[in-house]
N, CA, C and O of each residue as an XYZ file, in Angstrom:
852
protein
N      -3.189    -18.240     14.151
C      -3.660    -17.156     13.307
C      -4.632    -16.270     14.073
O      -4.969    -16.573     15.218
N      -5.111    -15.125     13.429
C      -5.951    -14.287     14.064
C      -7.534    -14.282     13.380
O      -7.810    -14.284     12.180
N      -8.366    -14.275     14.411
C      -9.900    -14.209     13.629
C     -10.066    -13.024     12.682
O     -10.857    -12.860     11.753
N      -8.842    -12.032     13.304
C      -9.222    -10.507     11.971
C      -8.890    -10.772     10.635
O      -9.456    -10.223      9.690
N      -7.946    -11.637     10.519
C      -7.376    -11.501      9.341
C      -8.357    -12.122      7.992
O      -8.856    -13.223      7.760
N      -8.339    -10.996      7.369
C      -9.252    -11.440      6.154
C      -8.873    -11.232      4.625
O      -8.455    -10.139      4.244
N      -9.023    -12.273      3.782
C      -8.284    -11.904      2.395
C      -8.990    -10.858      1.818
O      -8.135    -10.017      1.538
N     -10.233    -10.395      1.442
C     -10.720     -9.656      0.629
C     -10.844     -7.875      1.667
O     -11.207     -7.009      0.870
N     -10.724     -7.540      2.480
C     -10.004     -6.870      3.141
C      -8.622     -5.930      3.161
O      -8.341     -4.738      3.284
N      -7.811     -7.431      2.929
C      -6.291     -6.548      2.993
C      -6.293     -6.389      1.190
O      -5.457     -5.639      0.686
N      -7.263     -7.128      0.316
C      -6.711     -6.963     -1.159
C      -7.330     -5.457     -1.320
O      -6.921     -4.709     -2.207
N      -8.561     -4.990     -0.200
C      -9.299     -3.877     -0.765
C      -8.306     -2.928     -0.172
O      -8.403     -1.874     -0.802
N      -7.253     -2.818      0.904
C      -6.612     -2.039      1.217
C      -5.525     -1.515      0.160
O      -5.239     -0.318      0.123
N      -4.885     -2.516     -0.759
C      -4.090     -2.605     -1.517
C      -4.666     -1.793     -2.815
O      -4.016     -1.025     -3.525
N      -6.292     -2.212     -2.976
C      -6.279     -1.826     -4.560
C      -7.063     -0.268     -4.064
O      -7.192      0.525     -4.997
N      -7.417      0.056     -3.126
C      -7.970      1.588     -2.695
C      -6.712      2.481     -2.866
O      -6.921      3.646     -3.206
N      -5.535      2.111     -2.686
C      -4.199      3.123     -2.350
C      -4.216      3.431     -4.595
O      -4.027      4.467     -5.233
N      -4.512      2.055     -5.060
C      -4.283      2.528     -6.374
C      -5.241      3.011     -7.123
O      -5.045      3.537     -8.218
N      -7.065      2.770     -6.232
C      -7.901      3.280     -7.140
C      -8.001      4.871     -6.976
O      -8.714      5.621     -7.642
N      -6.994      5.269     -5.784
C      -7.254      6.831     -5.576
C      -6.083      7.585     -6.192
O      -5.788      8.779     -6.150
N      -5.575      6.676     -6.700
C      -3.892      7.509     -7.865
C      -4.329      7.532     -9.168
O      -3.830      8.222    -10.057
N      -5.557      6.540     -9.323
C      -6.086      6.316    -11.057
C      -4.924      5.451    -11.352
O      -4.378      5.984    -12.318
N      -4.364      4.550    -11.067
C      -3.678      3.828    -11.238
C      -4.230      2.457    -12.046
O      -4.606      1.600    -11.247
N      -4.325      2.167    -13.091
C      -5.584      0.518    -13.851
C      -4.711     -0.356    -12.693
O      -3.678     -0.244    -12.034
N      -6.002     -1.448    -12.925
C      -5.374     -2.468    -12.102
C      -5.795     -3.598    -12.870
O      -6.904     -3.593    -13.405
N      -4.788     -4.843    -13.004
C      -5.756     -5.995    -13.870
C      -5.879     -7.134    -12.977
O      -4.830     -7.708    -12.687
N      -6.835     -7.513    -12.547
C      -6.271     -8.975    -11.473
C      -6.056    -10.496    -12.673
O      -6.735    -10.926    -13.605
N      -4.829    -10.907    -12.058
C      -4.633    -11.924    -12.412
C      -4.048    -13.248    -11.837
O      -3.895    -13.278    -10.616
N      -3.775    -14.117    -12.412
C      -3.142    -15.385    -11.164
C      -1.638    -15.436    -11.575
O      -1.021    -15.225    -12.620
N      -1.278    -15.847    -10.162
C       0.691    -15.877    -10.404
C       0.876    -17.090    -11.250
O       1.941    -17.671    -11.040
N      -0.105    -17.754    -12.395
C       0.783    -18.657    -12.762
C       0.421    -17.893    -14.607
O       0.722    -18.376    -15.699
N      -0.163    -16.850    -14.350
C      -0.570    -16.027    -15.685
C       0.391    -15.226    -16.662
O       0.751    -14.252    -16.001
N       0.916    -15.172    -17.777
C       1.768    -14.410    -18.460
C       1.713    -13.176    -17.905
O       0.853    -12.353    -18.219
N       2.784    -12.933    -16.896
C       3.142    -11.689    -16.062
C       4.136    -10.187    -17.217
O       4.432     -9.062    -16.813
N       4.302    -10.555    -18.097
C       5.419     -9.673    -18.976
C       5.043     -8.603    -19.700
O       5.854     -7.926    -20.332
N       4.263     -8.459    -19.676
C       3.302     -6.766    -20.081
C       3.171     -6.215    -18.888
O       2.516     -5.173    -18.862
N       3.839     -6.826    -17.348
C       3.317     -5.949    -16.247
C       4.876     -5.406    -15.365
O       5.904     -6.072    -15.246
N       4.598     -3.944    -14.819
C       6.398     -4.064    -14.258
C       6.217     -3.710    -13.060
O       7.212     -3.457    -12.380
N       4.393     -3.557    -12.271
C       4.801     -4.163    -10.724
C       3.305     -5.374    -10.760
O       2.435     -5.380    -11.630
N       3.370     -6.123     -9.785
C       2.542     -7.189     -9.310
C       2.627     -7.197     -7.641
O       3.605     -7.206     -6.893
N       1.234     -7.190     -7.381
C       0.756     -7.065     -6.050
C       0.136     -8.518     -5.778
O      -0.682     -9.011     -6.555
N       0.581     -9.166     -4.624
C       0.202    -10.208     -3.949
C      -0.106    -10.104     -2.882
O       0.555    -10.983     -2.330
N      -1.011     -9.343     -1.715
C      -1.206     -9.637     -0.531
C      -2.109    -11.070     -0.215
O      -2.866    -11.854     -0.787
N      -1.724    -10.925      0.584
C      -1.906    -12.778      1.553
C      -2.105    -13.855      0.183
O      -3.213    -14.293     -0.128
N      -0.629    -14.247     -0.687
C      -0.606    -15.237     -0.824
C      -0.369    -16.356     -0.489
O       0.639    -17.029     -0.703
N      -1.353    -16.618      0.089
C      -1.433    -18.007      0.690
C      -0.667    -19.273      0.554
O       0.349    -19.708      1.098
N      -1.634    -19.806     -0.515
C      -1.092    -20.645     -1.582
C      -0.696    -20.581     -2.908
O      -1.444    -20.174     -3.796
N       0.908    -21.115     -3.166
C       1.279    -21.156     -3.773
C       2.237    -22.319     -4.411
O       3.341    -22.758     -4.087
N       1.141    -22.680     -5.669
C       1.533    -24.017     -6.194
C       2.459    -24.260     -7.269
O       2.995    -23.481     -8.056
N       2.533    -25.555     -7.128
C       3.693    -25.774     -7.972
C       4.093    -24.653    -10.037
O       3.418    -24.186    -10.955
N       4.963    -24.741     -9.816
C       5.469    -23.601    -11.174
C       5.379    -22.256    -10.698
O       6.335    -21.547    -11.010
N       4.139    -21.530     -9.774
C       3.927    -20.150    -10.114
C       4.980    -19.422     -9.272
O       4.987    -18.192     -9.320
N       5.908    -20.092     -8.474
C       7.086    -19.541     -7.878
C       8.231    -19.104     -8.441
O       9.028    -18.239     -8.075
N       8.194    -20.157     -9.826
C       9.016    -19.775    -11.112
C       8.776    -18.515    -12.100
O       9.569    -17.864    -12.780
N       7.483    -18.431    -11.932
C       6.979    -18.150    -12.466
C       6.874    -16.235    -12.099
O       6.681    -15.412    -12.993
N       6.984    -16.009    -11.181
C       7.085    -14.873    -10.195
C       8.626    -14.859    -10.229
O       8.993    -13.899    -10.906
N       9.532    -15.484     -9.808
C      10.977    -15.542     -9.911
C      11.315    -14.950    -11.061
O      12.067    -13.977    -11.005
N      10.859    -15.387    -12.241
C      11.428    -15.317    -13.660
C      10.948    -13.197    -13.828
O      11.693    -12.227    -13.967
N       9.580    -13.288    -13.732
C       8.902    -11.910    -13.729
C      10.285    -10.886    -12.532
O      11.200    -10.304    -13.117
N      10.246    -10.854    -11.696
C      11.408     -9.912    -10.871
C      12.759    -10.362    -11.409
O      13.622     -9.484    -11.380
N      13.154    -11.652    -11.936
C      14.407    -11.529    -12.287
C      14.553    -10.412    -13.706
O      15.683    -10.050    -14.035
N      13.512     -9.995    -14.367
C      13.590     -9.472    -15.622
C      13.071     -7.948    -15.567
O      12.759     -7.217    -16.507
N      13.074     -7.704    -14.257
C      13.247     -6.009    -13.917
C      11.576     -5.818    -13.413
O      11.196     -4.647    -13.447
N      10.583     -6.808    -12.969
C       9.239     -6.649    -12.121
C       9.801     -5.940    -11.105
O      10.980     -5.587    -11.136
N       8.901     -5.651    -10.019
C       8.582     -5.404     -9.065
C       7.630     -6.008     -8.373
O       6.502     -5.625     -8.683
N       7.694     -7.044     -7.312
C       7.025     -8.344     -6.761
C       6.699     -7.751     -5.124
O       7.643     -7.564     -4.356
N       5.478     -7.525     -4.763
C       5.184     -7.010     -3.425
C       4.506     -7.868     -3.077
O       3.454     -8.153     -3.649
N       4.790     -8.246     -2.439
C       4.135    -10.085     -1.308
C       3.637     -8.846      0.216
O       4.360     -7.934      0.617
N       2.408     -9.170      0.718
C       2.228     -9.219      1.686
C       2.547    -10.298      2.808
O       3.126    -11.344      2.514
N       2.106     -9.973      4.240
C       2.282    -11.201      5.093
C       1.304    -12.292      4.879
O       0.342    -12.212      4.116
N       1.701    -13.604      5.808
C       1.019    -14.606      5.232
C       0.972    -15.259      4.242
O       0.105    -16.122      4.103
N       1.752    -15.045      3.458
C       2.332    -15.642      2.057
C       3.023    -17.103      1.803
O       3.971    -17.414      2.523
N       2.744    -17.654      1.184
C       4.156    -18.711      0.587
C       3.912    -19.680      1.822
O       4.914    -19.870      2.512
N       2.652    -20.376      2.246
C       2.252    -21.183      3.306
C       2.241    -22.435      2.584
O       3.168    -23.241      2.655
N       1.110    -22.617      1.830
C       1.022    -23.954      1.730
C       1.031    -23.981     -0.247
O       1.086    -23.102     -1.107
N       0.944    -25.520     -0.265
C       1.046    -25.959     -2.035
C      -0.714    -26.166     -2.025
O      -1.524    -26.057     -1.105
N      -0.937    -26.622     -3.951
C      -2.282    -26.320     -3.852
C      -2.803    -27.467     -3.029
O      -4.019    -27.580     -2.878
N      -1.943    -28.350     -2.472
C      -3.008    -29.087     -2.258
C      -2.879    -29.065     -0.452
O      -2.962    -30.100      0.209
N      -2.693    -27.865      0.082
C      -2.774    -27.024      1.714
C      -1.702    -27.887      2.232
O      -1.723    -28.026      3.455
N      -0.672    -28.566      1.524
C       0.047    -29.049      2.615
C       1.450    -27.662      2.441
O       1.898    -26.881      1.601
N       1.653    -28.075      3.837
C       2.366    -26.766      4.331
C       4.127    -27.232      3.489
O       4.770    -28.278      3.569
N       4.469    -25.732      2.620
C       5.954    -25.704      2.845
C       6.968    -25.889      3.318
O       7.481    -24.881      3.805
N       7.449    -26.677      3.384
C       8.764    -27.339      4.147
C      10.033    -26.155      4.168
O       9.976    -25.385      3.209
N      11.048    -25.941      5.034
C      11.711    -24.962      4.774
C      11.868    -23.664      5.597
O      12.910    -23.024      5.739
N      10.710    -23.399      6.090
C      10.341    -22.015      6.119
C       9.066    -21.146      5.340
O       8.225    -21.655      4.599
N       9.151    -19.895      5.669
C       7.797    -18.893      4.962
C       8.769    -17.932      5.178
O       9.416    -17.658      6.188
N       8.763    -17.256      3.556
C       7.367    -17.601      2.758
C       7.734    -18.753      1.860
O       7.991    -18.632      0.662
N       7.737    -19.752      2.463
C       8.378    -20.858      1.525
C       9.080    -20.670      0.451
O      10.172    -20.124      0.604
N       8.507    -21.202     -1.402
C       9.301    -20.947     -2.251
C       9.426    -19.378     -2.962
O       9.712    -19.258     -4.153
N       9.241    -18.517     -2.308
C       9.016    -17.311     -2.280
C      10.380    -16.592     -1.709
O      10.666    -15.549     -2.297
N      11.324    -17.023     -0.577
C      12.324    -16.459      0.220
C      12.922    -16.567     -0.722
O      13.359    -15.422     -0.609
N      13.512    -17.007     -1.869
C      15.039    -16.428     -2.348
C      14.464    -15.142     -2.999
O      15.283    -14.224     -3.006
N      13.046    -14.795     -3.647
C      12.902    -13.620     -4.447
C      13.082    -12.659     -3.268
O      13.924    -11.774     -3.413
N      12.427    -12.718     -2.169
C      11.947    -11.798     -1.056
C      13.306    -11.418     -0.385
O      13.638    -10.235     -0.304
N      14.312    -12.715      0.231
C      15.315    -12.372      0.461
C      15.435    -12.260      1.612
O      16.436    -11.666      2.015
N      14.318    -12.868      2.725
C      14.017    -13.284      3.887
C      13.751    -14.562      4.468
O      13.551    -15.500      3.696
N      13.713    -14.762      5.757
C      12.586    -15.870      6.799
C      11.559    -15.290      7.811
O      11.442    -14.318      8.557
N      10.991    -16.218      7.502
C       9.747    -15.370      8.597
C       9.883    -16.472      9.705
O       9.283    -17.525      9.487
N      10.416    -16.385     10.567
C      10.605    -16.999     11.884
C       9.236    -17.229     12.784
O       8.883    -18.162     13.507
N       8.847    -16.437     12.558
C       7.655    -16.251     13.965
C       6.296    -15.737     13.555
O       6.510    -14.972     12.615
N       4.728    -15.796     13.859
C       3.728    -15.200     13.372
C       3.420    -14.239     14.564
O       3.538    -14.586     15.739
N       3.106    -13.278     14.250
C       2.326    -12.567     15.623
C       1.032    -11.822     15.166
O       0.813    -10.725     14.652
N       0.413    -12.680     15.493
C      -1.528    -12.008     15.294
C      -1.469    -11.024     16.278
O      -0.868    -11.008     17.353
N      -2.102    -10.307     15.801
C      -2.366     -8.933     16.784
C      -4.573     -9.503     17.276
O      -5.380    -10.136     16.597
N      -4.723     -8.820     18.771
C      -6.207     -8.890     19.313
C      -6.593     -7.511     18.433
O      -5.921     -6.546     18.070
N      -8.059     -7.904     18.260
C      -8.890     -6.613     17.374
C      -8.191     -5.339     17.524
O      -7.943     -4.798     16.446
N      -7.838     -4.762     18.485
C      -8.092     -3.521     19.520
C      -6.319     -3.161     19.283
O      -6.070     -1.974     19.073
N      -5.207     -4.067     19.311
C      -3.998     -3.905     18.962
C      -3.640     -3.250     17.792
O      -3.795     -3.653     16.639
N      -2.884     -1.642     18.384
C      -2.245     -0.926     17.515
C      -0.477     -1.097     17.570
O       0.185     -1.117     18.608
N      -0.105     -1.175     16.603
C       1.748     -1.034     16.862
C       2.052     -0.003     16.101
O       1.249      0.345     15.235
N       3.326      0.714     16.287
C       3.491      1.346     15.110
C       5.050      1.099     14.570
O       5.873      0.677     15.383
N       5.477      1.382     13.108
C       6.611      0.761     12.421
C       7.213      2.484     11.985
O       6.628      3.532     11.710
N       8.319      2.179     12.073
C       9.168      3.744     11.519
C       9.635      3.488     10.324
O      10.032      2.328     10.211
N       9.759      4.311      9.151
C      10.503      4.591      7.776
C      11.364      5.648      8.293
O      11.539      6.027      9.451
N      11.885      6.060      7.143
C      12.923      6.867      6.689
C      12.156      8.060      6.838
O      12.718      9.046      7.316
N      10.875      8.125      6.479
C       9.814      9.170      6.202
C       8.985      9.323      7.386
O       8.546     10.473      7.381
N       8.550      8.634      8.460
C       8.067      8.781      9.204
C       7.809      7.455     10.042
O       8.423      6.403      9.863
N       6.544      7.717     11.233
C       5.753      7.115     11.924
C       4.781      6.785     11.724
O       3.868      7.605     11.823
N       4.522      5.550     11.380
C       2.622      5.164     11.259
C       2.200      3.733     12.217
O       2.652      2.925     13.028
N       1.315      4.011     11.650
C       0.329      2.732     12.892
C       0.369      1.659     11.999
O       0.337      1.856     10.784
N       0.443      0.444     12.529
C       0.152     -0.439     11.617
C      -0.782     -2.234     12.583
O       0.030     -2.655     13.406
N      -1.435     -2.678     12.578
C      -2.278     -3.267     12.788
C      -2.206     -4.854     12.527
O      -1.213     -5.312     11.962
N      -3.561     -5.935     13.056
C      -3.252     -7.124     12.472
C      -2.577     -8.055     12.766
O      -3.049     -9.041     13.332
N      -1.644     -7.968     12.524
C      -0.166     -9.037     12.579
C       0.967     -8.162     12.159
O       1.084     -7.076     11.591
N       1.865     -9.195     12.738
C       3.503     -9.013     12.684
C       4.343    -10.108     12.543
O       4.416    -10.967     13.421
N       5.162    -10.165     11.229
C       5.973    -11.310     11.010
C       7.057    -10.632     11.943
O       7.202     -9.435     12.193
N       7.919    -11.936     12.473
C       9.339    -11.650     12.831
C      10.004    -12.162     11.448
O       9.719    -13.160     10.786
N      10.857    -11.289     11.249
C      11.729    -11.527     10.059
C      13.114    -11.585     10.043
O      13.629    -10.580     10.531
N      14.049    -12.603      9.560
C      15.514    -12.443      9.528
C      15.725    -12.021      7.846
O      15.243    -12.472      6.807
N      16.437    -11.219      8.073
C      17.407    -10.574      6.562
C      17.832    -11.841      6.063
O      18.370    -12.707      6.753
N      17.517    -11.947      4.564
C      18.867    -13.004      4.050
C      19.118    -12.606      2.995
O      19.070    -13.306      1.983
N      19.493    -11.181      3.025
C      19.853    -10.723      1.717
C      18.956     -9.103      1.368
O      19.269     -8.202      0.590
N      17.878     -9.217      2.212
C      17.202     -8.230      1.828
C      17.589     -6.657      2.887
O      18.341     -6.797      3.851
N      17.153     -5.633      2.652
C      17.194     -4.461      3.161
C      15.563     -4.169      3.778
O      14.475     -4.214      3.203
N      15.956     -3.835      5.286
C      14.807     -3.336      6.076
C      14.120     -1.663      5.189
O      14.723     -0.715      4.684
N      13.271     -1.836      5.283
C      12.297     -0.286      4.534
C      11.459      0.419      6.114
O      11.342      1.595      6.457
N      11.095     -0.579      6.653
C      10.507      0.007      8.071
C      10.853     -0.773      8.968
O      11.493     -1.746      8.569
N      10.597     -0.682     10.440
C      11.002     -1.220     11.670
C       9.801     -1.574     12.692
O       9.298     -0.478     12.936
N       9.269     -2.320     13.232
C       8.473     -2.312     14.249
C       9.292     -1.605     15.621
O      10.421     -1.754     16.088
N       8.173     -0.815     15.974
C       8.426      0.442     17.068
C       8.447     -0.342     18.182
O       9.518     -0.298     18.788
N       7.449     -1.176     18.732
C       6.467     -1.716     20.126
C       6.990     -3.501     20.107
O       7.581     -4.166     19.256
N       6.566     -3.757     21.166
C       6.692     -4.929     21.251
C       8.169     -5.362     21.770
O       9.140     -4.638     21.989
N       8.008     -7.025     21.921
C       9.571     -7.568     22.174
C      10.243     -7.627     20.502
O      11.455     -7.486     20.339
N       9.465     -7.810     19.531
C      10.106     -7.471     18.715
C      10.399     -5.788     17.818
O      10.561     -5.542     16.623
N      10.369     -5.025     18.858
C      10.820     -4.098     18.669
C      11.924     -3.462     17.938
O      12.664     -2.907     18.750
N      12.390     -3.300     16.550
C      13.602     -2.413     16.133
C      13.704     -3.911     14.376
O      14.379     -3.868     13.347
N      13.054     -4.579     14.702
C      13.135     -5.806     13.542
C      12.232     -5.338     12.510
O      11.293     -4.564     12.696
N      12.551     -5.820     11.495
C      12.105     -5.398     10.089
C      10.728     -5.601     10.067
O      10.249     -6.525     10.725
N       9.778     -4.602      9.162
C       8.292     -5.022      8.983
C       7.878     -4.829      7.806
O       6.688     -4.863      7.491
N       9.043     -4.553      6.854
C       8.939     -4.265      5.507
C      10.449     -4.049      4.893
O      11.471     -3.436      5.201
N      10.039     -4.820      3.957
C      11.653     -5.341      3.253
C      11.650     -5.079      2.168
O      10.609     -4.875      1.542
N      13.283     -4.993      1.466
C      13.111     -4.792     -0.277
C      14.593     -5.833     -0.766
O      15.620     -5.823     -0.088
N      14.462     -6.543     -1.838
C      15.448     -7.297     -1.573
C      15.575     -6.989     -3.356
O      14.595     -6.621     -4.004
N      17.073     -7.234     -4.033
C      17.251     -7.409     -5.083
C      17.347     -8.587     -5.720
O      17.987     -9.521     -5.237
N      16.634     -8.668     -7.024
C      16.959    -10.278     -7.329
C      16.715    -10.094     -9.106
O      15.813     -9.671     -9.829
N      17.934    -10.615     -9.273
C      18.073    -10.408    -10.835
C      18.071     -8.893    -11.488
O      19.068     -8.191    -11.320
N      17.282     -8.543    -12.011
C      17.240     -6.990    -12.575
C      15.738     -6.390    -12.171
O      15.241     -5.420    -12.743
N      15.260     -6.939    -11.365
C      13.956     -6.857    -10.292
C      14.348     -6.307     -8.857
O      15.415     -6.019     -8.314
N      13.081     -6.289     -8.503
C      12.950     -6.587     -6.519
C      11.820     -7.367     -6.053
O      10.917     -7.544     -6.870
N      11.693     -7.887     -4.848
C      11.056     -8.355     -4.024
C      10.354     -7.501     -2.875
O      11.382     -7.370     -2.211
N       9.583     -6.954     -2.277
C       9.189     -6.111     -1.626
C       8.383     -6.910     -0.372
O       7.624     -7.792     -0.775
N       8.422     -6.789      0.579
C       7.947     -7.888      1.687
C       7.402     -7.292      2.655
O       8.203     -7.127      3.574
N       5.726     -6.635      2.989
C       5.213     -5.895      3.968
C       4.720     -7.324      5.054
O       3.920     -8.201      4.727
N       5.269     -7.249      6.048
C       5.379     -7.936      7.014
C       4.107     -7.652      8.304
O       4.042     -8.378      9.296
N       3.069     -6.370      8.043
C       1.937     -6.373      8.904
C       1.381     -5.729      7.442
O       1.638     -5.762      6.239
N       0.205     -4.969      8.637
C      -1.230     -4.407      8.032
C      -0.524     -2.965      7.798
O      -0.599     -3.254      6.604
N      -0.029     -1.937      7.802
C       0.475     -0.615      7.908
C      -1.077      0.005      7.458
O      -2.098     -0.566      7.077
N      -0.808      1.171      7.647
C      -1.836      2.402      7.492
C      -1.902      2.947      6.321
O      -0.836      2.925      5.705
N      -3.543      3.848      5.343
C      -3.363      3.647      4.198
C      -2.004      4.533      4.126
O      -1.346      4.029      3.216
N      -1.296      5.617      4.674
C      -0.768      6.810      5.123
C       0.661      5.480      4.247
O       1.096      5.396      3.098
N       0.908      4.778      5.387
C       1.950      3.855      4.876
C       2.439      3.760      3.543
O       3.413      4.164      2.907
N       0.868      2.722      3.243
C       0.884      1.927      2.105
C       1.110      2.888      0.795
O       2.091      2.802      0.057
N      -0.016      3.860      0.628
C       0.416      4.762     -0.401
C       1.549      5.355     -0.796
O       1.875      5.475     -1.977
N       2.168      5.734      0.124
C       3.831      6.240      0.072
C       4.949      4.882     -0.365
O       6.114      4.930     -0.761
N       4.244      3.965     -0.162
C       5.549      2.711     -0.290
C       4.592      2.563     -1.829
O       5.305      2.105     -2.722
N       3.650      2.756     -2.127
C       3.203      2.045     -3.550
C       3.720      2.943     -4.985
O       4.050      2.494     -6.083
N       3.638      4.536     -4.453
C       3.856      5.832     -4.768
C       5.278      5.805     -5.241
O       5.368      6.210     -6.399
N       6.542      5.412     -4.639
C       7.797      4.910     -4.744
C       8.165      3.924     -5.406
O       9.315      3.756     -5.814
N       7.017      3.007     -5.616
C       7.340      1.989     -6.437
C       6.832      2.195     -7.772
O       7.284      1.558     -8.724
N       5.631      3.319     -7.926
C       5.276      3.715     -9.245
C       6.515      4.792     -9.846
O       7.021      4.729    -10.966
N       6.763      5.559     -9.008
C       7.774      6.505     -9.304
C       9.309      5.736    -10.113
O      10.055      6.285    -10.924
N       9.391      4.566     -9.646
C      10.694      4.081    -10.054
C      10.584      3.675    -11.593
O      11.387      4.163    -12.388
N       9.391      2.599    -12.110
C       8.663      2.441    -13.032
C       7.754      3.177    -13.857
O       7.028      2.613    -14.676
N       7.765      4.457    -13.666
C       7.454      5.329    -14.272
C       5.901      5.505    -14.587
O       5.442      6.166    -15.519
N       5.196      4.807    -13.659
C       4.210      4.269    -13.603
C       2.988      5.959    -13.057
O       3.045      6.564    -11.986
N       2.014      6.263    -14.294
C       1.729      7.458    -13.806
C       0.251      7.186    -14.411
O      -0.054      6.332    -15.243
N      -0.519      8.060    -13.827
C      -2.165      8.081    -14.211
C      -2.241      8.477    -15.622
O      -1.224      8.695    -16.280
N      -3.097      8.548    -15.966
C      -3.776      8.930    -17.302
C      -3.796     10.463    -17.829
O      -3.305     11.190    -18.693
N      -4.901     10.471    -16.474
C      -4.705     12.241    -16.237
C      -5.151     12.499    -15.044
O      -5.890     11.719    -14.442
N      -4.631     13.964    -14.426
C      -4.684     14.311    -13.295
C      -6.473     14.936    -12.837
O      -6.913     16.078    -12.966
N      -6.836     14.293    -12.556
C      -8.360     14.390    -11.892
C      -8.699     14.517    -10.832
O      -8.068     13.929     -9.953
N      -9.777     15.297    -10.507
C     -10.653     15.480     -9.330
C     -10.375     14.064     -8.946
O     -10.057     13.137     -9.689
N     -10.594     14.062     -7.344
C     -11.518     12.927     -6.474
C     -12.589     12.305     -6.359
O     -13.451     12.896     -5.709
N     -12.837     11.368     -6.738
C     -13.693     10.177     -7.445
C     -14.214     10.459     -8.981
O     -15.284     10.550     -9.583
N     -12.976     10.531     -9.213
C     -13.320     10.694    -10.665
C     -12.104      9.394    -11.597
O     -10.874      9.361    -11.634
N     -12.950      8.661    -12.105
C     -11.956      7.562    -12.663
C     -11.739      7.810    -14.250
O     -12.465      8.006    -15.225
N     -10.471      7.704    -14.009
C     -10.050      7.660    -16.095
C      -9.887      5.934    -16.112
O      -9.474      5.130    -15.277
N     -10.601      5.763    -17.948
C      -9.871      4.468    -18.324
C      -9.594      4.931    -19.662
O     -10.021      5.944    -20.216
N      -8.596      3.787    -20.222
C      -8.658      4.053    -21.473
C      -8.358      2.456    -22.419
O      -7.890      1.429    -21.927
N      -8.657      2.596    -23.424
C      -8.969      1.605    -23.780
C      -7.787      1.274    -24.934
O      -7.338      2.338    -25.358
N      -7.132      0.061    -25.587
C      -5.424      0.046    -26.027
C      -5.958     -0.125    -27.475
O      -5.238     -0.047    -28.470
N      -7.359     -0.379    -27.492
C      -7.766     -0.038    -28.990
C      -7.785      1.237    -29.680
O      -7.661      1.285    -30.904
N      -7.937      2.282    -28.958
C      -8.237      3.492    -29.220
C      -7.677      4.660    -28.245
O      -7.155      4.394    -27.162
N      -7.815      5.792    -28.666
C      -7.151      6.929    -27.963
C      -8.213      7.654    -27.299
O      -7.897      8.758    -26.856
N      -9.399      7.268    -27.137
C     -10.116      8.114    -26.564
C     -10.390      7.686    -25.030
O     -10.549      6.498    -24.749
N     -10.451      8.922    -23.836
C     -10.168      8.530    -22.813
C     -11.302      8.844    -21.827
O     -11.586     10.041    -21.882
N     -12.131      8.077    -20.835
C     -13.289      7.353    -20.521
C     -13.287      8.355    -18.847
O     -12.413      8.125    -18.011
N     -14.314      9.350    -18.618
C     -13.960      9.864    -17.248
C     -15.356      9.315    -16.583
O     -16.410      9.640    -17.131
N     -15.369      8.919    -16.022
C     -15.982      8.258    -14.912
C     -16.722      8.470    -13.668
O     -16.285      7.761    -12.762
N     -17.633      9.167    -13.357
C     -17.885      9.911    -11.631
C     -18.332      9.039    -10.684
O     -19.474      8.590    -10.784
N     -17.702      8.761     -9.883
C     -18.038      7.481     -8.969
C     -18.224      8.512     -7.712
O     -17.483      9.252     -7.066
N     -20.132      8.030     -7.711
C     -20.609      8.577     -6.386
C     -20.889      7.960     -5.396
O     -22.042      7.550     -5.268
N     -19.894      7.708     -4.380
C     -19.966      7.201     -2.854
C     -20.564      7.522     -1.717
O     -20.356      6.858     -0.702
């Protein structure tokens, strides 16, 4: 593994792309009644114990949207490692193997190509084999050069979504942006910059917020 890699880090990368769309966010655990929700964000799930694989399975088989970061689907709760492969019981939703880890040194930039462009992306790099899923980006650099670094796989009346490094916020927003777009998933209201809407399911009145940074 790499000394960079940090959980509360890559979760702040994840929930910044949605606190700047006004996007609510609720945190919860994968073994939590997922069915009021139609995407769910998991970066670096680690561990993942017994049921909540079903439990995530069942949620994308019924039209979710399931985005696993790297590092995922390692060990059960009690740290012993997955037998099988990674992301352990996670690959039939995802629709991959992760063959190989590659920690990136502090200072290591790579960059991954879309459909849409070029970005940098950082950290680590899974090597990944397809088993079912469709490449979304490519690692540019390296010996693993031209191999998947972000995946989308179908499963049931869902998907699986599989970011395989760190990508740039440039990245991330555009892949999160696409996934709100499909789900119809839209802000409250269209607001200035640092300005937060909430609203509350008791009532219709709607909460603006000035968050000074």
């Amino acid at each position: 593994c790499s000394s960079t890699v940090r959980y509360i880090p890559i979760v702040e990368a994840y929930y910044r792309e949605l606190y700047k769309r006004n996007i609510a966010v609720d945190f919860v655990r994968p073994s939590d009644d997922l069915t009021k929700y139609k995407v769910v964000i998991a970066p670096m799930l680690y561990m993942v114990k017994e049921g909540e694989d079903e439990n995530l399975r069942q949620f994308v088989a019924n039209g979710g949207t399931l985005i696993v970061s790297f590092f995922s689907g390692i060990v059960d709760e009690n740290d012993r490692v997955h037998l099988g492969g990674y992301p352990g019981p996670l690959r039939d939703i995802l629709g991959i193997f992760v063959e190989e880890f590659v920690p990136y040194p502090e200072t290591k930039v790579n960059k991954i190509y879309s459909n849409d462009g070029e970005y940098d992306c950082t950290t680590w790099a899974d090597i990944i084999r397809l088993e079912g899923a469709e490449p979304l980006a490519t690692f540019k650099g390296d010996w693993y050069a031209g191999l998947p670094a972000v995946t989308r796989n179908c499963y049931g009346k869902g998907e699986g979504i599989y970011v395989g490094t760190y990508p740039d916020s440039n990245y991330l927003g555009r892949l999160l942006e696409q996934v709100f777009a499909k789900h119809h998933i839209n802000p409250i209201l269209e607001v200035a910059e640092n300005v937060e809407v909430q609203q509350r399911e008791t009532d219709e009145w709607k909460y603006l917020i000035t968050v000074d940074e």
